[in-house]
MARDREN-507007 format. One record per residue (C-alpha): x, y, z; residue number from 1. Coordinates in steps of 0.2 Angstrom, whole numbers, plus 5000, padded with zeros to 4 digits. Example, Ala and Ser with C-alpha at 12.3 -4.5 7.8 and 13.67 -1.06 7.14 Angstrom:
    x    y    z   k
 5062 4978 5039   1
 5068 4995 5036   2
//
This chain:
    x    y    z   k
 5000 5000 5000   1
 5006 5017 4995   2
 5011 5029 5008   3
 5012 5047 5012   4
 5020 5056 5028   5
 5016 5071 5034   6
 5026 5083 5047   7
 5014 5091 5060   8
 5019 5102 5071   9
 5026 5093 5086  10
 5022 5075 5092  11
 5003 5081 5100  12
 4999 5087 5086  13
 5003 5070 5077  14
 4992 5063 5090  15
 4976 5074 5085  16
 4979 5073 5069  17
 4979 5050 5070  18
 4966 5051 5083  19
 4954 5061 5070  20
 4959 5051 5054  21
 4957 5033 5062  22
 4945 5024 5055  23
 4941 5007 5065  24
 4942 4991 5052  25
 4947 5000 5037  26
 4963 4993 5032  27
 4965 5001 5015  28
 4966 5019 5022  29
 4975 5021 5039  30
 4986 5032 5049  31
 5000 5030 5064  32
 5009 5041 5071  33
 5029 5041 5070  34
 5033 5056 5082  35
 5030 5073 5077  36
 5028 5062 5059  37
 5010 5055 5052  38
 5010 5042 5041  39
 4996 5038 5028  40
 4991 5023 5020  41
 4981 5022 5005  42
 4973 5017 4991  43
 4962 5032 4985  44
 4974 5046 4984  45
 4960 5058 4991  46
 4964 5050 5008  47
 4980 5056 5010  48
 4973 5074 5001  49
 4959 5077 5016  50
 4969 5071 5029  51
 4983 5085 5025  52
 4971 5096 5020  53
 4961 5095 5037  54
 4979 5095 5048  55
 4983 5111 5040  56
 4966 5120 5040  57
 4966 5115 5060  58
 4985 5119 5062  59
 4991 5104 5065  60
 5004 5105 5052  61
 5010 5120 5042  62
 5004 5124 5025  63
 5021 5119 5016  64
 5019 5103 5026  65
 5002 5099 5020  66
 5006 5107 5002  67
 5022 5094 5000  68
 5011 5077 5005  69
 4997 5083 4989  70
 5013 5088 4978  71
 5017 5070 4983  72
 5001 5063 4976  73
//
């Protein structure tokens, strides 16, 4: 499965950011948390997109952090 890693801010932000995107018994699109660092799974690359998307909009992570995991995409 495809990955994509985002930076957040700081390691709790990582954590708000997992605990939000979890989505019990879906195994084709998940998160965990590597520090400060969250790492997307995937299948449908719009996943990874909203995930970013919503860590930025909620300052989880900066812009350019979110902006370089949909450059990725």
């Amino acid at each position: 499965m495809p990955e994509a890693r985002l930076i957040c801010l700081d390691e709790q932000h990582a954590a708000a950011v997992t605990e939000e995107a979890t989505r019990p018994g879906d195994d084709v699109h998940t998160v965990r948390q590597e520090g400060a660092v969250v790492v997307i799974g995937y299948f449908d690359k719009r996943w990874p997109l909203n995930v970013a998307d919503w860590a930025g909009e909620n300052g989880h992570a900066s812009d350019s952090a979110a902006a370089r995991v949909i450059a990725q995409l």
